[in-house]
PDB file of N, CA, C and O in Angstrom:
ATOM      1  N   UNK A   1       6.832  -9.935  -7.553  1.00  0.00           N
ATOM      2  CA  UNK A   1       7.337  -9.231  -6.394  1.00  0.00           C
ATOM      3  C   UNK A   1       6.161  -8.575  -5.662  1.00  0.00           C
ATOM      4  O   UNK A   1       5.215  -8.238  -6.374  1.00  0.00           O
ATOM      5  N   UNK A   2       6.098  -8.394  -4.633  1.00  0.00           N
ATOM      6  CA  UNK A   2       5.294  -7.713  -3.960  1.00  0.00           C
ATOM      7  C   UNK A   2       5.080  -6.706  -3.872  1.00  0.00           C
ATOM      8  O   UNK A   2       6.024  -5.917  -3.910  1.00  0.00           O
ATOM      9  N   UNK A   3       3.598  -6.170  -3.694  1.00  0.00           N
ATOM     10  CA  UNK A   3       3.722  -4.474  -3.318  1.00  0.00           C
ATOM     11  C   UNK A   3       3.276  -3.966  -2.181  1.00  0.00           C
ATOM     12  O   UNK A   3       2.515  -4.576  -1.430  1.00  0.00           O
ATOM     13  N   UNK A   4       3.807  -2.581  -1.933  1.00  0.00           N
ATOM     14  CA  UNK A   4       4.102  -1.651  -1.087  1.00  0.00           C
ATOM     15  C   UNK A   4       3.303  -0.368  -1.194  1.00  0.00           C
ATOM     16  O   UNK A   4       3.296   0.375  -2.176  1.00  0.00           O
ATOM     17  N   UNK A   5       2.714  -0.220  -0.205  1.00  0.00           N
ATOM     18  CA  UNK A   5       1.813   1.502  -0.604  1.00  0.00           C
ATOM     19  C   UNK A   5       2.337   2.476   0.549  1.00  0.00           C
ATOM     20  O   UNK A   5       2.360   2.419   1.778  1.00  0.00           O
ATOM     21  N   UNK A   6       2.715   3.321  -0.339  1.00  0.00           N
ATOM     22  CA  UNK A   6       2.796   4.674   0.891  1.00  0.00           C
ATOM     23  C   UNK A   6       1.908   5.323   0.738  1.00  0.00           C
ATOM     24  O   UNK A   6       1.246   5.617  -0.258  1.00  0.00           O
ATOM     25  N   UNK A   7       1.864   5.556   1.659  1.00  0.00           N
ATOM     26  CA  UNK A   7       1.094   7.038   2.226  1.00  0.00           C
ATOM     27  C   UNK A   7       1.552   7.776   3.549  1.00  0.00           C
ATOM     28  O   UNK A   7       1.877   7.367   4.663  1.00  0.00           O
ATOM     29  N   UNK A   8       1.450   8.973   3.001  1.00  0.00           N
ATOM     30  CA  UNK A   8       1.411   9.475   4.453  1.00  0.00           C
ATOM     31  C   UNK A   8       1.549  10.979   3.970  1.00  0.00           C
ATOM     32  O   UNK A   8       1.250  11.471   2.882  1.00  0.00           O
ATOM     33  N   UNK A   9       2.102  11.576   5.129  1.00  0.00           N
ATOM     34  CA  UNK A   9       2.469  13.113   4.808  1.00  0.00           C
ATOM     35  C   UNK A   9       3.830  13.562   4.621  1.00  0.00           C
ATOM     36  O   UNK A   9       4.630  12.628   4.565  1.00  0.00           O
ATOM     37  N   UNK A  10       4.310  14.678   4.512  1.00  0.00           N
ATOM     38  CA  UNK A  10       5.819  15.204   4.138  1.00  0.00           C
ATOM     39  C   UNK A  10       6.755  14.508   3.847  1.00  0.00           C
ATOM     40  O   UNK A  10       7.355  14.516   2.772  1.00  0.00           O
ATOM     41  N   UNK A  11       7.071  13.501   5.256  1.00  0.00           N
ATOM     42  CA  UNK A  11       8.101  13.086   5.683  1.00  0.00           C
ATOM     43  C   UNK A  11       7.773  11.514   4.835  1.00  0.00           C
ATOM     44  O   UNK A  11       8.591  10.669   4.470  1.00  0.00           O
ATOM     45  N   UNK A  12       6.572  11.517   4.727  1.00  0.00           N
ATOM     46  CA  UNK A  12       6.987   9.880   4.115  1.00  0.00           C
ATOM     47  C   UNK A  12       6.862  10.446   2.391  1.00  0.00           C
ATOM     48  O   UNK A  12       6.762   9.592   1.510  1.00  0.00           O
ATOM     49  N   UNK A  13       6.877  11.771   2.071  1.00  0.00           N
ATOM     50  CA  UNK A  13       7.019  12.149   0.799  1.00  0.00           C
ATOM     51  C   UNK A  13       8.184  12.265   0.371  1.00  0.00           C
ATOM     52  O   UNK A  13       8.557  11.788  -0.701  1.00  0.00           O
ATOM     53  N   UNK A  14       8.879  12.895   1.136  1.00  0.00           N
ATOM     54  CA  UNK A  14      10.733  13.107   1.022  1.00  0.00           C
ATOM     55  C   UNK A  14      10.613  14.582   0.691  1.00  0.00           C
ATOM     56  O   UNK A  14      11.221  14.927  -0.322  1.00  0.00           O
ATOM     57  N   UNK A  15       9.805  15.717   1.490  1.00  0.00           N
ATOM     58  CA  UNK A  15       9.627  16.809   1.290  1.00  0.00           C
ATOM     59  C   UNK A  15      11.245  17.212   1.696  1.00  0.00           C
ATOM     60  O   UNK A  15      12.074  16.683   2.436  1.00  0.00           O
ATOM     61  N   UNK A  16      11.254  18.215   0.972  1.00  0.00           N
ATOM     62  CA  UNK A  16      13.031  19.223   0.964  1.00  0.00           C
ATOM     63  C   UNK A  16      14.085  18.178   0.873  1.00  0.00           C
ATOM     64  O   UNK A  16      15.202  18.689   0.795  1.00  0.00           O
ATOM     65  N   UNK A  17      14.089  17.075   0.860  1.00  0.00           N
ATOM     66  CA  UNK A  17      14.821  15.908   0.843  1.00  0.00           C
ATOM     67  C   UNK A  17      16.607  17.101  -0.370  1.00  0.00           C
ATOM     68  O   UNK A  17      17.761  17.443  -0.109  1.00  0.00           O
ATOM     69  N   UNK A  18      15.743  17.209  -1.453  1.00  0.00           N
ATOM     70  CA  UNK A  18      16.572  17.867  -2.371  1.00  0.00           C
ATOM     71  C   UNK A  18      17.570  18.807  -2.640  1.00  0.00           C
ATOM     72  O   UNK A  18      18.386  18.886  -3.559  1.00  0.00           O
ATOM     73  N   UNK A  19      17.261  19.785  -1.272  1.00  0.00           N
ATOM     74  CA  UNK A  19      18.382  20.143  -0.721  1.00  0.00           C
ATOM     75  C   UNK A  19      19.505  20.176  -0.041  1.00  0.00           C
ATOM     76  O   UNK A  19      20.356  21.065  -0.034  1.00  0.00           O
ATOM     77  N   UNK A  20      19.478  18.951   0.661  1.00  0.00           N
ATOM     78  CA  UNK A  20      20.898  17.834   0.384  1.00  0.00           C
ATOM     79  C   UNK A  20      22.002  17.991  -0.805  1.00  0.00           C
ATOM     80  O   UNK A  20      21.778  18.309  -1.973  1.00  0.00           O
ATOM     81  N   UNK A  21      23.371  17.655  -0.140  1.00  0.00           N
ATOM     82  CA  UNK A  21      23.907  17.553  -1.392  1.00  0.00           C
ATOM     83  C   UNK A  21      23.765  16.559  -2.103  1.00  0.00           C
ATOM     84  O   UNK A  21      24.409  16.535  -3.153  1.00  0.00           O
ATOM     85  N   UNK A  22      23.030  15.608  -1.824  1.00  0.00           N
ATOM     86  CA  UNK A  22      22.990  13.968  -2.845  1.00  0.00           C
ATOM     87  C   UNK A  22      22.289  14.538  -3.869  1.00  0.00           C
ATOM     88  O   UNK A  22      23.006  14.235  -4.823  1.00  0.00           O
ATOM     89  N   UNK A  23      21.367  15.163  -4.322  1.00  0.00           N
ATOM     90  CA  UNK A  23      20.715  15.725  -5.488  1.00  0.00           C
ATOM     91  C   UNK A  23      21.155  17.196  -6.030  1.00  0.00           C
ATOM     92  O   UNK A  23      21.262  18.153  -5.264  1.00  0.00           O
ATOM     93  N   UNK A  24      21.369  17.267  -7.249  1.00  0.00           N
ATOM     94  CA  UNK A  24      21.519  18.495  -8.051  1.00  0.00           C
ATOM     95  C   UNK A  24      21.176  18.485  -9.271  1.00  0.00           C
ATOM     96  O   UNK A  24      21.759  18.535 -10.354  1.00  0.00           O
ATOM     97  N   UNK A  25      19.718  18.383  -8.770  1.00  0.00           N
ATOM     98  CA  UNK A  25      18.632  18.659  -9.946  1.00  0.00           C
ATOM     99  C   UNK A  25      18.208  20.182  -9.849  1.00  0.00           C
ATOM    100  O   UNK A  25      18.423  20.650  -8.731  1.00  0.00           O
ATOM    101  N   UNK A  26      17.744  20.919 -10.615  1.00  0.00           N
ATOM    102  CA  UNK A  26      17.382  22.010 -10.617  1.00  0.00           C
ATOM    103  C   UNK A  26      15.750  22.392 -10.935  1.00  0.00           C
ATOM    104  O   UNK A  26      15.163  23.423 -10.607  1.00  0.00           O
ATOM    105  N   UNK A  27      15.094  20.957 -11.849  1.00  0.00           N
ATOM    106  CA  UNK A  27      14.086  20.861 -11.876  1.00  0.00           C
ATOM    107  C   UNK A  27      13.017  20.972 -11.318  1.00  0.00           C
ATOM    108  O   UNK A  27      12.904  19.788 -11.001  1.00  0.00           O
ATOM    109  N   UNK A  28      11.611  21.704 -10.712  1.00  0.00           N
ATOM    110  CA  UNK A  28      10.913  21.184  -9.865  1.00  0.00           C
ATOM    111  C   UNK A  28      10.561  19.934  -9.600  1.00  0.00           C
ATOM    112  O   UNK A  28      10.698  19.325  -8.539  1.00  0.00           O
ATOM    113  N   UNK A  29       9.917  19.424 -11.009  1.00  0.00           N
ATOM    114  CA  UNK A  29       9.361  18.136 -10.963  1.00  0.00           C
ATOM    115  C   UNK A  29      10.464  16.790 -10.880  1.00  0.00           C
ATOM    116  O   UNK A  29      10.279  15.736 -10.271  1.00  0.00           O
ATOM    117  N   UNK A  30      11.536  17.149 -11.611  1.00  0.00           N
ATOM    118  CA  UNK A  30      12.713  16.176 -11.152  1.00  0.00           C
ATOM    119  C   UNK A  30      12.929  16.104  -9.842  1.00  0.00           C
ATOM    120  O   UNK A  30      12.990  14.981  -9.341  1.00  0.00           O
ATOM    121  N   UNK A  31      13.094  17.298  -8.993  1.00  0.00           N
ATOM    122  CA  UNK A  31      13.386  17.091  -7.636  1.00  0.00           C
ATOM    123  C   UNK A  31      12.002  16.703  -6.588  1.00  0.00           C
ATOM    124  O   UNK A  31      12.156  16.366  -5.414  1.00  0.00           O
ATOM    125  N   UNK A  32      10.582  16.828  -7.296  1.00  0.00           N
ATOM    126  CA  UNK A  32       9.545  16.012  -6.451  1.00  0.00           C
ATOM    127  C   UNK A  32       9.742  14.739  -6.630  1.00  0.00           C
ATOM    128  O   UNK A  32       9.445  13.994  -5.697  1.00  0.00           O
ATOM    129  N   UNK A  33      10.260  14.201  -7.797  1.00  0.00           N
ATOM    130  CA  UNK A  33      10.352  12.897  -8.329  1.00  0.00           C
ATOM    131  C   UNK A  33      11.348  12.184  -7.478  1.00  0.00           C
ATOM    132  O   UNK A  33      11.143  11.206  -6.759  1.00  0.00           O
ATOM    133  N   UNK A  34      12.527  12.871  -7.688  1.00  0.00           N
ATOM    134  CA  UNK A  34      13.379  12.653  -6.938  1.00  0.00           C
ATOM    135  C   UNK A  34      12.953  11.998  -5.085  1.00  0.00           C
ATOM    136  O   UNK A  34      13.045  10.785  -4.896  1.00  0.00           O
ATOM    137  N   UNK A  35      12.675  12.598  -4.319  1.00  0.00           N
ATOM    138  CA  UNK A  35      12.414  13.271  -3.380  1.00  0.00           C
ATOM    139  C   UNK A  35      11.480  11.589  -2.934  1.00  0.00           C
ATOM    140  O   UNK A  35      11.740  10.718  -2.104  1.00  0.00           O
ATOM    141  N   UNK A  36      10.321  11.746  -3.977  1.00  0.00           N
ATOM    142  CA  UNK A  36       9.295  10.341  -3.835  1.00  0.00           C
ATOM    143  C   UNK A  36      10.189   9.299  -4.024  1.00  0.00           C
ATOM    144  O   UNK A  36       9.890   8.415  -3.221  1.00  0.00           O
ATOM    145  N   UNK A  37      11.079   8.997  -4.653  1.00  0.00           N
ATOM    146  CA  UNK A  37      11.199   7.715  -4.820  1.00  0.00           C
ATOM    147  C   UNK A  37      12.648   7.231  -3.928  1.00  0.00           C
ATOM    148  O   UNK A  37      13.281   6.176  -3.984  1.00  0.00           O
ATOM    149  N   UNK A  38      12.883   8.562  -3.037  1.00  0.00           N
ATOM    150  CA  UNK A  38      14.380   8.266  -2.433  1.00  0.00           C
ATOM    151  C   UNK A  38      13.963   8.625  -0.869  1.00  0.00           C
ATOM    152  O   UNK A  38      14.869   8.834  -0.062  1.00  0.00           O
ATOM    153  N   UNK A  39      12.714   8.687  -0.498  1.00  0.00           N
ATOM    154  CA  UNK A  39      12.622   8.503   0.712  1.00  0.00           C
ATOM    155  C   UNK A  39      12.415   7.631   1.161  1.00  0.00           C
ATOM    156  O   UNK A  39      12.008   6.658   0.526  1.00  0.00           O
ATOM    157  N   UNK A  40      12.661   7.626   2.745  1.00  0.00           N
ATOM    158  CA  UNK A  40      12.971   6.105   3.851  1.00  0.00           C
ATOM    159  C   UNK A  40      12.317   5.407   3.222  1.00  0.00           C
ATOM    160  O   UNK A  40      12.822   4.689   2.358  1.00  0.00           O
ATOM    161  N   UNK A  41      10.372   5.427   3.600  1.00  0.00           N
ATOM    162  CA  UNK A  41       9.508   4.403   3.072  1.00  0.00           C
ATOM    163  C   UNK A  41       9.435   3.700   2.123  1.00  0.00           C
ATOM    164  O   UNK A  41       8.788   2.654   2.070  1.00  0.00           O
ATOM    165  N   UNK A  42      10.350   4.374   0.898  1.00  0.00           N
ATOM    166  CA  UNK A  42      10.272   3.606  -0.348  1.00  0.00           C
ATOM    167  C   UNK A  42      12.199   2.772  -0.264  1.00  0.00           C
ATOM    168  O   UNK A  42      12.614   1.703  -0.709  1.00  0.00           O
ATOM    169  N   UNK A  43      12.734   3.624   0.324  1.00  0.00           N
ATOM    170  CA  UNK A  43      14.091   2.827   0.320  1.00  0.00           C
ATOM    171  C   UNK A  43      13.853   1.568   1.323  1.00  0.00           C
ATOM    172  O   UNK A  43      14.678   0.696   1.049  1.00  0.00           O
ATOM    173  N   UNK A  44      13.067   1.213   2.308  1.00  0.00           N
ATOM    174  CA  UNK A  44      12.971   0.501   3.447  1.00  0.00           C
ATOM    175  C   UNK A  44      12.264  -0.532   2.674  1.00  0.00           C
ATOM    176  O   UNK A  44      12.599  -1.713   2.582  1.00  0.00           O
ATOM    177  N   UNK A  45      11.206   0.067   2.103  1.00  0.00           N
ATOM    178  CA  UNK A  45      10.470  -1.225   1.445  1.00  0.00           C
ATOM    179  C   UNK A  45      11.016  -1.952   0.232  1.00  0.00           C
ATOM    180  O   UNK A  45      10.735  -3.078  -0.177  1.00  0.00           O
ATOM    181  N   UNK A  46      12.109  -0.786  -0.393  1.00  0.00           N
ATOM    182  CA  UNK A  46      12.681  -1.956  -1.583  1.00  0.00           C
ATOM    183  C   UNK A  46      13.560  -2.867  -0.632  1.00  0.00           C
ATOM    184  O   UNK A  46      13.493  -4.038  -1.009  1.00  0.00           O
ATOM    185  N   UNK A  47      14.097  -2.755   0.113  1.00  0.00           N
ATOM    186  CA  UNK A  47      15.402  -3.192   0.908  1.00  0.00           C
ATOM    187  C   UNK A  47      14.831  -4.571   1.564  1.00  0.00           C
ATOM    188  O   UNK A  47      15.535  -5.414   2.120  1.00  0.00           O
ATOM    189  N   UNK A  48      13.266  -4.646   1.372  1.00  0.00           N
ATOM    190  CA  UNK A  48      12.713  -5.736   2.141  1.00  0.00           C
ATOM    191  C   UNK A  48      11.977  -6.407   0.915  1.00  0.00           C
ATOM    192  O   UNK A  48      11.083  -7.238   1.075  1.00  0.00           O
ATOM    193  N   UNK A  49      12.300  -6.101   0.019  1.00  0.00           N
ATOM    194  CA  UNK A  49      11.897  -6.820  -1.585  1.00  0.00           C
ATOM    195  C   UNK A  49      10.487  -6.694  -1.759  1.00  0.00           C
ATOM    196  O   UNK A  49       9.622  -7.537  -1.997  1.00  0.00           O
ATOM    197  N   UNK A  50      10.441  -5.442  -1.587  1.00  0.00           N
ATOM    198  CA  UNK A  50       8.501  -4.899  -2.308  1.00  0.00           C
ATOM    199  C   UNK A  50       9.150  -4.045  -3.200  1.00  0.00           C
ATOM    200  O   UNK A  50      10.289  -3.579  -3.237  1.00  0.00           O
ATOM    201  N   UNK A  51       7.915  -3.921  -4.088  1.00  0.00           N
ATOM    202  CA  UNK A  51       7.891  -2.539  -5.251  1.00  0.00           C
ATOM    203  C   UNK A  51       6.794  -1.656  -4.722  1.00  0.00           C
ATOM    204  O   UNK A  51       5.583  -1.866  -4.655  1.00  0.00           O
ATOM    205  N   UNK A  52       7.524  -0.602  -4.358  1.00  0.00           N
ATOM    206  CA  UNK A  52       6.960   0.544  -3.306  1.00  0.00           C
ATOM    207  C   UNK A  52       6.104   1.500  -4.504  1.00  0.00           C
ATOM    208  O   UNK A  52       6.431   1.570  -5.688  1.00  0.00           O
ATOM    209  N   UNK A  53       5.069   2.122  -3.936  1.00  0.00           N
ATOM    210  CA  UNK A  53       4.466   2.940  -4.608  1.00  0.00           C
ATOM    211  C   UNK A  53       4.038   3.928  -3.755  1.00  0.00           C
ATOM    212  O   UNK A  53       3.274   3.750  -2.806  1.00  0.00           O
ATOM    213  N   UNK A  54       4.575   5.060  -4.123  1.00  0.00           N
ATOM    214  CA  UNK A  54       4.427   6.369  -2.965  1.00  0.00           C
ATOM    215  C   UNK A  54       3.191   7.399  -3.143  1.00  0.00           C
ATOM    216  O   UNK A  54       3.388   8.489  -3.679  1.00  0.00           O
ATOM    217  N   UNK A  55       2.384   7.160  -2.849  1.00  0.00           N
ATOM    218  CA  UNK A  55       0.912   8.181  -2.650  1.00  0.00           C
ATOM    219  C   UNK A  55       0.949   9.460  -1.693  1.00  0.00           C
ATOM    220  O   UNK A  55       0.130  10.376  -1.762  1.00  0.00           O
ATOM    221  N   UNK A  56       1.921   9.402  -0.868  1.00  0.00           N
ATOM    222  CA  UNK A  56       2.428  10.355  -0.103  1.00  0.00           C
ATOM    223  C   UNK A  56       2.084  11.696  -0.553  1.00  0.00           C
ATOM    224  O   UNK A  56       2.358  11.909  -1.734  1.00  0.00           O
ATOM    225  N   UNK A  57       1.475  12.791   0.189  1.00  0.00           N
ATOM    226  CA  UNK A  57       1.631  13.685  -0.433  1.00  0.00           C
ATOM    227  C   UNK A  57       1.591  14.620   0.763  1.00  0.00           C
ATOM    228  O   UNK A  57       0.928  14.365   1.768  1.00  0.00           O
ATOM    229  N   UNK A  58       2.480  15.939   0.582  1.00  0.00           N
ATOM    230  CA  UNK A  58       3.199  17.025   2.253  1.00  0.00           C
ATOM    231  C   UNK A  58       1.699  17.560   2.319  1.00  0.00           C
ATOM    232  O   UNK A  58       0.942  17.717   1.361  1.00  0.00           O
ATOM    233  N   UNK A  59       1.449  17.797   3.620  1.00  0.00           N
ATOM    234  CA  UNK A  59       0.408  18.485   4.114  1.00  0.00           C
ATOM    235  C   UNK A  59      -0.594  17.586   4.274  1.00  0.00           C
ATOM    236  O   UNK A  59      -1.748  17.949   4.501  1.00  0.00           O
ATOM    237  N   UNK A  60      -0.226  16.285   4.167  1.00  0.00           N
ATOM    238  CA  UNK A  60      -1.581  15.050   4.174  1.00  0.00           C
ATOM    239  C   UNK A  60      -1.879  14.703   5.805  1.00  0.00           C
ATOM    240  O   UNK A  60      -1.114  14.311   6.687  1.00  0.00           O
ATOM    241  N   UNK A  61      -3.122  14.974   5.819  1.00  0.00           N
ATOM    242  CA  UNK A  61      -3.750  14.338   6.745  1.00  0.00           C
ATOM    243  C   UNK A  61      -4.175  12.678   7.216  1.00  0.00           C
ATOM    244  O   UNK A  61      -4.077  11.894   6.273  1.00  0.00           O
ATOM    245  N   UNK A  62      -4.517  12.210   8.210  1.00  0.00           N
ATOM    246  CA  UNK A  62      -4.786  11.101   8.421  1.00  0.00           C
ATOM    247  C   UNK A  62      -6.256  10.552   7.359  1.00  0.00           C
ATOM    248  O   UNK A  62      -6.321   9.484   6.751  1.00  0.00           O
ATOM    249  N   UNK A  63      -7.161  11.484   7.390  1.00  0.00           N
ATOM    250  CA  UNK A  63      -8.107  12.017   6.448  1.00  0.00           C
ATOM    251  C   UNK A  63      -7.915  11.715   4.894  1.00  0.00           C
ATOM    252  O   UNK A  63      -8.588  11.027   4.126  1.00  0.00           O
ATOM    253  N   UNK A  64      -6.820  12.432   4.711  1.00  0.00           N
ATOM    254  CA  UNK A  64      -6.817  12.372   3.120  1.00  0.00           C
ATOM    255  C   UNK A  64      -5.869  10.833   2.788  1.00  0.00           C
ATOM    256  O   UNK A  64      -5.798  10.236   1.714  1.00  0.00           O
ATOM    257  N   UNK A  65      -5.082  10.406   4.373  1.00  0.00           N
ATOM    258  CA  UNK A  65      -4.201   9.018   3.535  1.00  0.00           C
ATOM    259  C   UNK A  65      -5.785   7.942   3.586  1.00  0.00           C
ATOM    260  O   UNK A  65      -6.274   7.542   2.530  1.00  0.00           O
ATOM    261  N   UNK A  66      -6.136   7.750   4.351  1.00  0.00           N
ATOM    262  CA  UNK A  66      -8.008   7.401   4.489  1.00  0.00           C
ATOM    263  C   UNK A  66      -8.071   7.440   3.001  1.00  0.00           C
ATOM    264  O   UNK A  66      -7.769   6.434   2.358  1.00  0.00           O
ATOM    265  N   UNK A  67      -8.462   8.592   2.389  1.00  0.00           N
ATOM    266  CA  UNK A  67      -9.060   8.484   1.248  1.00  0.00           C
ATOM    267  C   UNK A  67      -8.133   8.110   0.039  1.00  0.00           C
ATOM    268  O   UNK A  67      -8.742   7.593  -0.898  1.00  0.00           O
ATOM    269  N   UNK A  68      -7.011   8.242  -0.097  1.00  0.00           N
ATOM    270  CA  UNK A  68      -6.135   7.281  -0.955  1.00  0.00           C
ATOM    271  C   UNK A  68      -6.204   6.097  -1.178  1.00  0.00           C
ATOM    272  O   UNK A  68      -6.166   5.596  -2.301  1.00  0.00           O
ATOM    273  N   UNK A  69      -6.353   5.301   0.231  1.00  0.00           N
ATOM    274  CA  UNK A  69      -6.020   4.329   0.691  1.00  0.00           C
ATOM    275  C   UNK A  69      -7.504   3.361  -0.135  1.00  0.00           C
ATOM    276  O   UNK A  69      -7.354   2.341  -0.808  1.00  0.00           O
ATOM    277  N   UNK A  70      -8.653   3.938   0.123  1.00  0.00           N
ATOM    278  CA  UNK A  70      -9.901   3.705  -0.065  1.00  0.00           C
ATOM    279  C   UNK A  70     -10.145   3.669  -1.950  1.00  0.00           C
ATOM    280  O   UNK A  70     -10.773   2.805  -2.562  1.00  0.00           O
ATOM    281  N   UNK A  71      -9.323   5.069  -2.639  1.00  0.00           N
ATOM    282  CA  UNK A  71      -9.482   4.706  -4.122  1.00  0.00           C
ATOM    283  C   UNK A  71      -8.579   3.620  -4.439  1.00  0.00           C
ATOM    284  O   UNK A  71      -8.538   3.165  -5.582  1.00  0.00           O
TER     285      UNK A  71
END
C-alpha cells in the first residue's frame, strides 16, 4: 500500500479535535493520539488507499514542516 506524510500545523494535527462529542477519552495522550490519527489529512488519505503517517505538529511552521520533511 502506499504512503502518505503529513505535515503541517494544528489543523492538519487535529488540535482540540477532542472536544467534540465523538471522543470521550479523558487521557492526554489518548486524546493527542486520538486527535492525529482522526484528522481530515489522515482520514482523506486512507479514503484514497495510502497509509498516512502524521508528523503534524500545532504551532508548526513552514520552517519546521521543511525540516521534518528533510529527516
Amino acid at each position: 500500500m502506499p504512503k502518505a506524510i503529513v505535515v503541517g500545523c494544528s489543523h492538519a494535527a487535529g488540535a482540540k479535535m477532542h472536544l467534540g462529542p465523538e471522543c470521550t477519552l479523558a487521557d492526554p495522550d489518548a486524546q493527542t493520539n486520538w486527535e492525529l490519527q482522526n484528522s481530515f489529512p489522515m482520514q482523506f488519505a486512507r479514503s484514497k488507499g495510502y497509509t498516512p503517517y502524521n508528523y503534524s505538529i500545532s504551532g508548526g511552521s513552514n520552517d519546521a514542516m521543511f525540516r521534518i520533511c528533510a529527516e
